[in-house]
PDB file with SEQRES, HELIX, SHEET and CRYST1 records, atoms N, CA, C and O in Angstrom:
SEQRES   1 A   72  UNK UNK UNK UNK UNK UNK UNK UNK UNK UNK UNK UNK UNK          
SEQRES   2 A   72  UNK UNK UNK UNK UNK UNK UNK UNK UNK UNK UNK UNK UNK          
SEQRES   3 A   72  UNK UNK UNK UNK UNK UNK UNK UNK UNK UNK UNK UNK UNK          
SEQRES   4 A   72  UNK UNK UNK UNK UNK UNK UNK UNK UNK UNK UNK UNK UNK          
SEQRES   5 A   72  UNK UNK UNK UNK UNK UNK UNK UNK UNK UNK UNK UNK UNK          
SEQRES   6 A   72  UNK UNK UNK UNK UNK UNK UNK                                  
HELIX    1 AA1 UNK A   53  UNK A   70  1                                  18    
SHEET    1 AA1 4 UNK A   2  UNK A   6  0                                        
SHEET    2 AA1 4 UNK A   9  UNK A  18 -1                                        
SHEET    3 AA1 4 UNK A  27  UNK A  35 -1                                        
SHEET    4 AA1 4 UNK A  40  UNK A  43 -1                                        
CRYST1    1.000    1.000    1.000  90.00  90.00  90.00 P 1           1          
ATOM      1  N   UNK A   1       0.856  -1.163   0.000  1.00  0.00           N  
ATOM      2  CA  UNK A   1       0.000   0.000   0.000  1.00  0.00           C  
ATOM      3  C   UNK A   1       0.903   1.227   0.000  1.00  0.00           C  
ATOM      4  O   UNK A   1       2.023   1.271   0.508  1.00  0.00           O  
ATOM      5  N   UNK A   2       0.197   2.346  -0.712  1.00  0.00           N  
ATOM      6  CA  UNK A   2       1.001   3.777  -0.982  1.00  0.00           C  
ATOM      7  C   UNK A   2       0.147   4.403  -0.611  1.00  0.00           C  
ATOM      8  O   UNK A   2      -1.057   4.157  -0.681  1.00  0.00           O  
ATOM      9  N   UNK A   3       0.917   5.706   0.036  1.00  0.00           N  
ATOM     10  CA  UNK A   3       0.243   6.871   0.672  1.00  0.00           C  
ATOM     11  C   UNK A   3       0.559   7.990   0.314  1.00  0.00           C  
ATOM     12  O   UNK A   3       1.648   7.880  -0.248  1.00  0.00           O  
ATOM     13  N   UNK A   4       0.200   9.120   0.314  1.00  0.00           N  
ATOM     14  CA  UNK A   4       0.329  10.395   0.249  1.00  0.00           C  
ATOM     15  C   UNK A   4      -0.277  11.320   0.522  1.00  0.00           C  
ATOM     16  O   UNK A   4      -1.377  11.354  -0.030  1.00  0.00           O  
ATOM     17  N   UNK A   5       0.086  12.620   1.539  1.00  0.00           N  
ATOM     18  CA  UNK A   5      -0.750  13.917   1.658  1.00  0.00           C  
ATOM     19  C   UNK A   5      -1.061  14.438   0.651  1.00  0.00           C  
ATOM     20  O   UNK A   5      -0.253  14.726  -0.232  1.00  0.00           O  
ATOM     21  N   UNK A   6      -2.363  14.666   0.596  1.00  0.00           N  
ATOM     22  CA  UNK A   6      -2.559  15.827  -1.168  1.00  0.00           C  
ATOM     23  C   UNK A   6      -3.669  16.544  -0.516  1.00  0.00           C  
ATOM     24  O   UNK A   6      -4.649  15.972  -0.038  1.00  0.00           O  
ATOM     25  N   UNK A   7      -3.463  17.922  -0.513  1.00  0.00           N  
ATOM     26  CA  UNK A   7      -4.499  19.352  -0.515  1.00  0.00           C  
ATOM     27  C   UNK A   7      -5.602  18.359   1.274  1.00  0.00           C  
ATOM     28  O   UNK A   7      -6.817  18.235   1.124  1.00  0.00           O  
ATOM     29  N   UNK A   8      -5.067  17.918   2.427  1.00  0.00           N  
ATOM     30  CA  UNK A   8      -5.252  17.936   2.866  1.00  0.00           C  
ATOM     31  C   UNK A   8      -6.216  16.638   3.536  1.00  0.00           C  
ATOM     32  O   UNK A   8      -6.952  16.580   4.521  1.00  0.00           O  
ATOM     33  N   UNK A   9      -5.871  15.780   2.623  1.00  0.00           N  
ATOM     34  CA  UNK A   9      -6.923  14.529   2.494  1.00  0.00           C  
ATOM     35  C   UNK A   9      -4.787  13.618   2.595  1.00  0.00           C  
ATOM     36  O   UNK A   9      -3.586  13.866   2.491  1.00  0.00           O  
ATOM     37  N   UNK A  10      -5.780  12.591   2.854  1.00  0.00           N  
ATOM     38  CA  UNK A  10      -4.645  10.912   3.143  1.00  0.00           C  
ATOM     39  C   UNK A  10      -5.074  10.495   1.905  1.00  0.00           C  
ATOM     40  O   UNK A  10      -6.292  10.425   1.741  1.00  0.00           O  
ATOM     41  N   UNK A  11      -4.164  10.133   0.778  1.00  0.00           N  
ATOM     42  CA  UNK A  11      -4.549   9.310  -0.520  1.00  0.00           C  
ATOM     43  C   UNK A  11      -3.830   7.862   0.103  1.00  0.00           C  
ATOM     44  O   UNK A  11      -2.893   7.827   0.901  1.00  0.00           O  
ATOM     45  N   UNK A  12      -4.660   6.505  -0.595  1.00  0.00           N  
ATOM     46  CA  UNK A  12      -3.944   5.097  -0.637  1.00  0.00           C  
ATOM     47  C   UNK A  12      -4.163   4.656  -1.755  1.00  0.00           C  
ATOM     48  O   UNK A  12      -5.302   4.430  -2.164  1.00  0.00           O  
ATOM     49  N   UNK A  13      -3.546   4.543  -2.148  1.00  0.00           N  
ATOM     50  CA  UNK A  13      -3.557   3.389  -3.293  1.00  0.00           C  
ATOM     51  C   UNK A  13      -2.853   2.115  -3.077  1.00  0.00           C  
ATOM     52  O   UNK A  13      -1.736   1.895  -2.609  1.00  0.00           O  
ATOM     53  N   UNK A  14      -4.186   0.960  -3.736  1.00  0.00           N  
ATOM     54  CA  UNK A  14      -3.953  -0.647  -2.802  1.00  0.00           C  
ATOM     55  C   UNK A  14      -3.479  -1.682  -3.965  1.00  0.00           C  
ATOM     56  O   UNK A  14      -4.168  -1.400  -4.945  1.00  0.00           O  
ATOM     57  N   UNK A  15      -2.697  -2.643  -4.252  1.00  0.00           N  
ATOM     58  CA  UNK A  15      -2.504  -3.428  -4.749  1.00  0.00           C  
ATOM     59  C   UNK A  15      -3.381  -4.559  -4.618  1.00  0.00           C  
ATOM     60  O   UNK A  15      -3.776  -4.287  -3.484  1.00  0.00           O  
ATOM     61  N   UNK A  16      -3.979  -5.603  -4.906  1.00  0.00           N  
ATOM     62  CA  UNK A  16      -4.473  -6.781  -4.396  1.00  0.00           C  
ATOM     63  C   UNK A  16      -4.036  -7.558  -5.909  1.00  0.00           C  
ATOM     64  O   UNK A  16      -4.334  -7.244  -7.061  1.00  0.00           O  
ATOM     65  N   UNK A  17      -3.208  -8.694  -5.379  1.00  0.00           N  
ATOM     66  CA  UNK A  17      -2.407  -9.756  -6.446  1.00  0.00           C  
ATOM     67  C   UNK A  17      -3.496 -10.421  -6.779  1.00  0.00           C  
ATOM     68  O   UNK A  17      -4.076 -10.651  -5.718  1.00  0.00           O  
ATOM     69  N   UNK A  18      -4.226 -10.952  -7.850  1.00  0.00           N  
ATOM     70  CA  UNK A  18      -5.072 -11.719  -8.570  1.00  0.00           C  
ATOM     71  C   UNK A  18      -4.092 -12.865  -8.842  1.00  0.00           C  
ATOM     72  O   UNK A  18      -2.936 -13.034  -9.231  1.00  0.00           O  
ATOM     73  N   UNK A  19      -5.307 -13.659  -8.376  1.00  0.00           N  
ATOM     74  CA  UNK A  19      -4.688 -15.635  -8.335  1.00  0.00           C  
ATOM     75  C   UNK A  19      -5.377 -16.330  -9.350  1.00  0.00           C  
ATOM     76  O   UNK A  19      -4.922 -17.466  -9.488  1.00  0.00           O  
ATOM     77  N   UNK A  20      -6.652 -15.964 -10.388  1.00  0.00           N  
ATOM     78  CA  UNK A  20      -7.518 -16.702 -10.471  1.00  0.00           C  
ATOM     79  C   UNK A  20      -7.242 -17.638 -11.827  1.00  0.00           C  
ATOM     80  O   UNK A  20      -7.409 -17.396 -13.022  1.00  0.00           O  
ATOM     81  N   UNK A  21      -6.730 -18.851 -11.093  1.00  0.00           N  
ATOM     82  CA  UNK A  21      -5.765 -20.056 -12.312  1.00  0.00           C  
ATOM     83  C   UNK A  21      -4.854 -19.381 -12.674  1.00  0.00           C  
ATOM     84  O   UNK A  21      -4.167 -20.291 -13.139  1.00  0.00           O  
ATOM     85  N   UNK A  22      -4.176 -18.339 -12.869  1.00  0.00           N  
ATOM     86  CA  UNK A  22      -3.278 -17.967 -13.168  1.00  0.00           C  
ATOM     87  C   UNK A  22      -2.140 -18.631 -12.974  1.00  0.00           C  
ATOM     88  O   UNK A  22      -1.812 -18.885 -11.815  1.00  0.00           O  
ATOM     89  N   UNK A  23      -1.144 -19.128 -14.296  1.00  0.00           N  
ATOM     90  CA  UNK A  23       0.184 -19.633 -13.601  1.00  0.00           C  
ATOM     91  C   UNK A  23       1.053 -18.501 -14.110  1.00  0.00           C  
ATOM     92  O   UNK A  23       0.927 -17.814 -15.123  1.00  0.00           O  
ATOM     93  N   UNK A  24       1.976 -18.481 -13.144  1.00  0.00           N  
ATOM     94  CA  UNK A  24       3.101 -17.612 -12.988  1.00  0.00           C  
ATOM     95  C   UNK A  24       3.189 -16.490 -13.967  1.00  0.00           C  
ATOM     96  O   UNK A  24       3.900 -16.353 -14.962  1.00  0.00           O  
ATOM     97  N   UNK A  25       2.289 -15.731 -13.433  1.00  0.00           N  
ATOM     98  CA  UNK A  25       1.739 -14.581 -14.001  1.00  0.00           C  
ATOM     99  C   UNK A  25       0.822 -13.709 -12.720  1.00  0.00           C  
ATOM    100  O   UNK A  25      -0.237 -14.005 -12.166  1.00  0.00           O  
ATOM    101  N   UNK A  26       1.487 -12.862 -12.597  1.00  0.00           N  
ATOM    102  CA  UNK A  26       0.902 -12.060 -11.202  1.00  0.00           C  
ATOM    103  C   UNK A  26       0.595 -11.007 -12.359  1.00  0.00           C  
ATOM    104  O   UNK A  26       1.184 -10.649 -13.379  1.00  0.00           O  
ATOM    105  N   UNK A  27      -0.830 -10.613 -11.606  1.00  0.00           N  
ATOM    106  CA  UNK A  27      -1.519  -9.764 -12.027  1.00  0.00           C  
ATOM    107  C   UNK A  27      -1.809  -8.637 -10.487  1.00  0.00           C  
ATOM    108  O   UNK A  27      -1.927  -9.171  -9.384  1.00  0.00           O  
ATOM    109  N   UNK A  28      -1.869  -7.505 -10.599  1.00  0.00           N  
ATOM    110  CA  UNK A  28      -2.590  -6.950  -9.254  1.00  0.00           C  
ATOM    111  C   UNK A  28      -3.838  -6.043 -10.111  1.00  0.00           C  
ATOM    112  O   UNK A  28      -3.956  -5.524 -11.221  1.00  0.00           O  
ATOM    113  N   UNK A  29      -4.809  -6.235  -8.655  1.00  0.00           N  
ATOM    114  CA  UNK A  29      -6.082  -5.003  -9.637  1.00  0.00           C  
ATOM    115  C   UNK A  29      -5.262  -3.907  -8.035  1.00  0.00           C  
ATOM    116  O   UNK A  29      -4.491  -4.142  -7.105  1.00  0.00           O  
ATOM    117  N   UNK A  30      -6.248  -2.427  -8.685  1.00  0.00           N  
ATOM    118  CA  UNK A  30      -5.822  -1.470  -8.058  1.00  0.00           C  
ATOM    119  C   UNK A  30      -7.532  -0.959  -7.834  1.00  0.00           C  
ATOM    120  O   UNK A  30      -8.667  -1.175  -8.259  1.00  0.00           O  
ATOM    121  N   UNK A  31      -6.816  -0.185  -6.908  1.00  0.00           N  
ATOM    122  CA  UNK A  31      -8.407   0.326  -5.721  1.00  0.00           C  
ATOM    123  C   UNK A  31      -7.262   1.701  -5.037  1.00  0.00           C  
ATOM    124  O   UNK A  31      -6.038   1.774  -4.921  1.00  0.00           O  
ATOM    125  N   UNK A  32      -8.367   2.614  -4.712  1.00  0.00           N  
ATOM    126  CA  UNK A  32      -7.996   3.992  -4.343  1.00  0.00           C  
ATOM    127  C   UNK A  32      -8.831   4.069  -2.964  1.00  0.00           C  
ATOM    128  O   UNK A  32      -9.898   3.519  -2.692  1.00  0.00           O  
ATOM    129  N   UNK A  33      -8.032   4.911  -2.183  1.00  0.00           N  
ATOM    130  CA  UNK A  33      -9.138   5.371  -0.987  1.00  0.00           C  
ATOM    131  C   UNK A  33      -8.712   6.572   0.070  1.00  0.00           C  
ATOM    132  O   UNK A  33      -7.630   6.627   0.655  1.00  0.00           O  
ATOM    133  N   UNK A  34      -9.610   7.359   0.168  1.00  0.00           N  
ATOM    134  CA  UNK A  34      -9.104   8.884   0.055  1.00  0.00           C  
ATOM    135  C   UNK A  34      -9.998   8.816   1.648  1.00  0.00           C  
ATOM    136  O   UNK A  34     -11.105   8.310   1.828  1.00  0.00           O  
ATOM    137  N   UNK A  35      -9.074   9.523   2.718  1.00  0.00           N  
ATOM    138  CA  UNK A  35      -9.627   9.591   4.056  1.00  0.00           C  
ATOM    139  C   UNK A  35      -9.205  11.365   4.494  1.00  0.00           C  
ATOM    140  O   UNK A  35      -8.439  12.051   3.817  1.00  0.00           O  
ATOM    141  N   UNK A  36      -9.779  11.755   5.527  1.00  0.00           N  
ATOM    142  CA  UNK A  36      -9.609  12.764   5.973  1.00  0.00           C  
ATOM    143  C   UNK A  36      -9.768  12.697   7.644  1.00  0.00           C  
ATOM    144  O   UNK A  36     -10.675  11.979   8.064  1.00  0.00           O  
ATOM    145  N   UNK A  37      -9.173  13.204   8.337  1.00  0.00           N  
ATOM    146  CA  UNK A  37      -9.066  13.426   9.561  1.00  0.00           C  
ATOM    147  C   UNK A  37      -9.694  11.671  10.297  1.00  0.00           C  
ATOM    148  O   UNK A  37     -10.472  11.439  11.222  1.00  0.00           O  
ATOM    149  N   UNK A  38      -8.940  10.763   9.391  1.00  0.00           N  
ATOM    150  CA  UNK A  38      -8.800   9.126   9.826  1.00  0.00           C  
ATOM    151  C   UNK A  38     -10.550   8.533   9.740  1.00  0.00           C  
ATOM    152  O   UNK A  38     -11.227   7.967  10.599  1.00  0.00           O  
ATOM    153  N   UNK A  39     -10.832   8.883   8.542  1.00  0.00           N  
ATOM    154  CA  UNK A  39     -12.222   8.630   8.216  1.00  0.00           C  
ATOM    155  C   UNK A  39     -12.559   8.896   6.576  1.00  0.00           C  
ATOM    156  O   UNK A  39     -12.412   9.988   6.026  1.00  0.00           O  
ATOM    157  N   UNK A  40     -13.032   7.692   5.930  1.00  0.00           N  
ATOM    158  CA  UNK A  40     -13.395   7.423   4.795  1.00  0.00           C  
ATOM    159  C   UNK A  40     -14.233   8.208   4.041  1.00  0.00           C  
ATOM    160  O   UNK A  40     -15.460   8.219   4.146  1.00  0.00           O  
ATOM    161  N   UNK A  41     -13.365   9.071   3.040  1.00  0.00           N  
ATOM    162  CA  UNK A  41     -14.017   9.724   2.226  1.00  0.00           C  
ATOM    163  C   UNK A  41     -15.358   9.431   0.955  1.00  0.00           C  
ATOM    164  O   UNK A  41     -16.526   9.681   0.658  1.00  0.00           O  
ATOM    165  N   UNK A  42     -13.759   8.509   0.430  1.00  0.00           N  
ATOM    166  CA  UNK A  42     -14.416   7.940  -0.813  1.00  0.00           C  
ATOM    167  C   UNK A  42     -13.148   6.736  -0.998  1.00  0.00           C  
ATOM    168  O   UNK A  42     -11.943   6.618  -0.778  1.00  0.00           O  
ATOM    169  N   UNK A  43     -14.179   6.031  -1.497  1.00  0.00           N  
ATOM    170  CA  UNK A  43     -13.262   4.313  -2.163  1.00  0.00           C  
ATOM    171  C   UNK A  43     -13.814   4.462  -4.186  1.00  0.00           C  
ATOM    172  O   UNK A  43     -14.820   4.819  -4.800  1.00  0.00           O  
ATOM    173  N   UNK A  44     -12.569   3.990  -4.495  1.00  0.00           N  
ATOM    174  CA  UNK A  44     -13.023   4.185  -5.473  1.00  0.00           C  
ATOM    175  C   UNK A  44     -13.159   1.913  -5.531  1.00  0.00           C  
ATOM    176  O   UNK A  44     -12.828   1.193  -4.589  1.00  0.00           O  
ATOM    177  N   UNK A  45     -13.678   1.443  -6.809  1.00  0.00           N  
ATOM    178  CA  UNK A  45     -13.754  -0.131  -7.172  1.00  0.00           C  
ATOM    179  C   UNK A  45     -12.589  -0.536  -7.818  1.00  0.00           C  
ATOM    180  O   UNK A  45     -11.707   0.322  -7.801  1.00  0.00           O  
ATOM    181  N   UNK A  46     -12.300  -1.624  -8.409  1.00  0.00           N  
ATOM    182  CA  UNK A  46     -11.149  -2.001  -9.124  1.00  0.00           C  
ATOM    183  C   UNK A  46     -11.068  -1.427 -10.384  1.00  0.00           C  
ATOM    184  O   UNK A  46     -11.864  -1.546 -11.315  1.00  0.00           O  
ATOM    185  N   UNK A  47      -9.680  -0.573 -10.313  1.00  0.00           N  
ATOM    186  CA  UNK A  47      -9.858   0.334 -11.361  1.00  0.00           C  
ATOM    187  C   UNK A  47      -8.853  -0.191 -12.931  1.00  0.00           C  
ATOM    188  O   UNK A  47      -8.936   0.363 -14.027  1.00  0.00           O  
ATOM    189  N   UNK A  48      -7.865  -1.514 -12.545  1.00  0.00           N  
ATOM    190  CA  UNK A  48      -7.818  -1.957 -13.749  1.00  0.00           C  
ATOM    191  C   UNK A  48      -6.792  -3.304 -13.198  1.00  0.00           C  
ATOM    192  O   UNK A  48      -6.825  -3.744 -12.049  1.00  0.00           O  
ATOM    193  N   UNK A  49      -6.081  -3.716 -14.075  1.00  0.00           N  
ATOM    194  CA  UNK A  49      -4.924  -5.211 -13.255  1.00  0.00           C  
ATOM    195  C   UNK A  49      -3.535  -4.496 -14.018  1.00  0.00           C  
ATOM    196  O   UNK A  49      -3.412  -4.103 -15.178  1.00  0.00           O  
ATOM    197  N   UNK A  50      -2.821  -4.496 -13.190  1.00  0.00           N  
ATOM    198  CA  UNK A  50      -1.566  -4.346 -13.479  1.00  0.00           C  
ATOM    199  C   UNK A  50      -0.530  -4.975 -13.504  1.00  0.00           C  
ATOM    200  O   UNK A  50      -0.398  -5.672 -12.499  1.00  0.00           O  
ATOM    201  N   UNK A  51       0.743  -5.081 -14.624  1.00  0.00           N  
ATOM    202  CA  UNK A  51       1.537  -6.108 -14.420  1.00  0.00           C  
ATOM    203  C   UNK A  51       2.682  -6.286 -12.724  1.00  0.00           C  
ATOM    204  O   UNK A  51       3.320  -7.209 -12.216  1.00  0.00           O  
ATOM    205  N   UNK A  52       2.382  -4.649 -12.327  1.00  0.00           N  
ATOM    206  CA  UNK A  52       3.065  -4.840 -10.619  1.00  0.00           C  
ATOM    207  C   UNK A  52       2.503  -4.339  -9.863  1.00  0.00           C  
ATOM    208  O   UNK A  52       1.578  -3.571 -10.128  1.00  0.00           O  
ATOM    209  N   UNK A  53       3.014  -4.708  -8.317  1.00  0.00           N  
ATOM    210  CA  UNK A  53       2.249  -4.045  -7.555  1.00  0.00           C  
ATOM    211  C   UNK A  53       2.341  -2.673  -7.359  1.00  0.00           C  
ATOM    212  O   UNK A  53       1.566  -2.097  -6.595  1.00  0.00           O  
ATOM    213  N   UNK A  54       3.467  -1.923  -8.155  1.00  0.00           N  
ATOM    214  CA  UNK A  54       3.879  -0.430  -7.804  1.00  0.00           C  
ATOM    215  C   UNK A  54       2.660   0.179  -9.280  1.00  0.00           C  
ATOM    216  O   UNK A  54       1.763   1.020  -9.344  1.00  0.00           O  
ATOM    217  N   UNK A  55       2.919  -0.229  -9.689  1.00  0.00           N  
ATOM    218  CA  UNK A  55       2.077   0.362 -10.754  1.00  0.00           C  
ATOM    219  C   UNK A  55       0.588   0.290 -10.521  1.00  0.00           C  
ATOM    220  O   UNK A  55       0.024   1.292 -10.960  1.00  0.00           O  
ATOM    221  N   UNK A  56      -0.227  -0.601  -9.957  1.00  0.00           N  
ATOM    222  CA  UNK A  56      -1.643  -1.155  -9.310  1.00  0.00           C  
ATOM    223  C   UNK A  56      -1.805   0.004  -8.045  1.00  0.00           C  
ATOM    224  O   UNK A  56      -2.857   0.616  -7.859  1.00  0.00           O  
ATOM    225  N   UNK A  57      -0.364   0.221  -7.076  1.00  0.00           N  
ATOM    226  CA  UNK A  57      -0.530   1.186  -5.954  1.00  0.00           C  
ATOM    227  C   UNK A  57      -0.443   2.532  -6.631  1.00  0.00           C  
ATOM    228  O   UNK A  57      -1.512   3.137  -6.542  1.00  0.00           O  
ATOM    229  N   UNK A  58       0.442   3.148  -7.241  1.00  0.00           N  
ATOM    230  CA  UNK A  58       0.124   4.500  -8.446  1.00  0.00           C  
ATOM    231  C   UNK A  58      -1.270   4.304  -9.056  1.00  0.00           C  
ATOM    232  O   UNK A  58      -2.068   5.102  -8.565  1.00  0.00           O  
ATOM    233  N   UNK A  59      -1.595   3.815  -9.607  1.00  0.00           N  
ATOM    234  CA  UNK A  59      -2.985   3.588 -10.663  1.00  0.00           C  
ATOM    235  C   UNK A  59      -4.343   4.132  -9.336  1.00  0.00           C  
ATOM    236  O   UNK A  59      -5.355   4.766  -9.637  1.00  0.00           O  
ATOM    237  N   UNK A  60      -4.183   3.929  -8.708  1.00  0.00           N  
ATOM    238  CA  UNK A  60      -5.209   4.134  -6.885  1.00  0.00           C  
ATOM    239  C   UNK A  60      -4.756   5.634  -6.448  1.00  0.00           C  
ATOM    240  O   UNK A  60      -5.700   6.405  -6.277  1.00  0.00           O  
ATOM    241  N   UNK A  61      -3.470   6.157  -6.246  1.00  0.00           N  
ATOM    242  CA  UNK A  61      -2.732   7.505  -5.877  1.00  0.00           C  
ATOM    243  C   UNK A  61      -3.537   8.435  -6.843  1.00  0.00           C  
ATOM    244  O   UNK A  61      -4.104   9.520  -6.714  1.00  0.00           O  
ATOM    245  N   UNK A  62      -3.326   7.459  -7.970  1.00  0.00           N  
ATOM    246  CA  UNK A  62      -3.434   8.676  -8.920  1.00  0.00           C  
ATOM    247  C   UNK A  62      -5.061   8.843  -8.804  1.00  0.00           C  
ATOM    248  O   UNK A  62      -5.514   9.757  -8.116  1.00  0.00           O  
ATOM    249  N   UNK A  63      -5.885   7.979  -9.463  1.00  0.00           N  
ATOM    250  CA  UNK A  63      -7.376   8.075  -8.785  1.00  0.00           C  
ATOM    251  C   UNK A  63      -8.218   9.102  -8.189  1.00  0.00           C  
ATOM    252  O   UNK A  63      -9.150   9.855  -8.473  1.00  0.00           O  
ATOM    253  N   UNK A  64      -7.195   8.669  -6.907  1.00  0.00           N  
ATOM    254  CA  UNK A  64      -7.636   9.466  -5.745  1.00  0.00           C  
ATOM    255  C   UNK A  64      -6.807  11.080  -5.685  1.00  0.00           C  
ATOM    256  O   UNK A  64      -7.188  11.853  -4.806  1.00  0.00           O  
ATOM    257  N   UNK A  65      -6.041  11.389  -6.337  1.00  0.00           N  
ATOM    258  CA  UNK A  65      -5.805  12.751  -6.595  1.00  0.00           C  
ATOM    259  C   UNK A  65      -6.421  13.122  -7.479  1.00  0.00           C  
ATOM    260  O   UNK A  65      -6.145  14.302  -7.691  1.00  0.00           O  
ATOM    261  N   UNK A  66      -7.286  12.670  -8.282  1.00  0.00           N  
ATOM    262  CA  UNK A  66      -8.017  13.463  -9.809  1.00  0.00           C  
ATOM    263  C   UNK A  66      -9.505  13.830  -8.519  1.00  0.00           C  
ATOM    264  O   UNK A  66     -10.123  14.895  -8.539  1.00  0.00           O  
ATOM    265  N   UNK A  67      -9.746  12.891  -7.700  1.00  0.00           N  
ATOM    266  CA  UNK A  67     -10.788  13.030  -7.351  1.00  0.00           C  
ATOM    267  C   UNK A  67     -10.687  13.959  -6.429  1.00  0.00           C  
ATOM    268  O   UNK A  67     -11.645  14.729  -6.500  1.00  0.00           O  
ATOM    269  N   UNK A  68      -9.717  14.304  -5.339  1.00  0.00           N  
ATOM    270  CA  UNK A  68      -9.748  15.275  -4.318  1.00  0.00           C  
ATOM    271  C   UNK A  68      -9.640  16.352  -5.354  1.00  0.00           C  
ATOM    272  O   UNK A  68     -10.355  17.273  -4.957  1.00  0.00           O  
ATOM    273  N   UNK A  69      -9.030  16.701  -6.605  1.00  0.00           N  
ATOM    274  CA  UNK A  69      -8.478  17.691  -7.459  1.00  0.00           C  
ATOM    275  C   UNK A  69     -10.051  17.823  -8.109  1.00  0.00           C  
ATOM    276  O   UNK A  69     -10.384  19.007  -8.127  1.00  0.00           O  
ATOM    277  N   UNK A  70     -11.044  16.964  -8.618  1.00  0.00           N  
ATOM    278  CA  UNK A  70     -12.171  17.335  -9.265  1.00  0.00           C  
ATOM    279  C   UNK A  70     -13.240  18.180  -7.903  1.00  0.00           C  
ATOM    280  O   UNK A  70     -14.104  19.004  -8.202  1.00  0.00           O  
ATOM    281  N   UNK A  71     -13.007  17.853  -6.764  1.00  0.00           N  
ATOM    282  CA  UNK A  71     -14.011  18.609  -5.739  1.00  0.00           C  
ATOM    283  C   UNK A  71     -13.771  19.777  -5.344  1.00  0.00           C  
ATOM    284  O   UNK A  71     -14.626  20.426  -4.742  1.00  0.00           O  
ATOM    285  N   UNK A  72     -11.923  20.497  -5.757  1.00  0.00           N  
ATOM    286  CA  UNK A  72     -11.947  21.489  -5.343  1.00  0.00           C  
ATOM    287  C   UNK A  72     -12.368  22.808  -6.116  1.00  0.00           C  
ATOM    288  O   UNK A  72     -12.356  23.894  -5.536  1.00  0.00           O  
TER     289      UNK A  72                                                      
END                                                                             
């Protein structure tokens, strides 16, 4: 999991490794989730599968900064 302060909100962006029959081939989907003063803003759903987990945790960061950036 990745974090970052942005304009006053906690951004995460989550990895979760996808298993399903897959052989040796890791996939991660990515999910975003934006908190403020240690309380759930907004979650975003699985927003696509990525070939790593750094790229699946960016893909969620990023997400969740378009979205604190679209409310202001």
């Amino acid at each position: 999991m990745r974090s970052e302060k942005h304009q006053g909100y906690m951004l995460w962006g989550h990895a979760i490794l996808q298993q399903e029959g897959r052989v040796n081939t890791e996939r991660y989907a990515a999910s975003g989730t934006i908190t403020k003063d240690n309380r759930v803003v907004e979650a975003s759903g699985v927003l696509g599968e990525f070939g790593t987990e750094e790229e699946a945790e960016l893909a969620g960061i990023q997400w969740a900064r378009a979205w604190v950036d679209g409310i202001g």
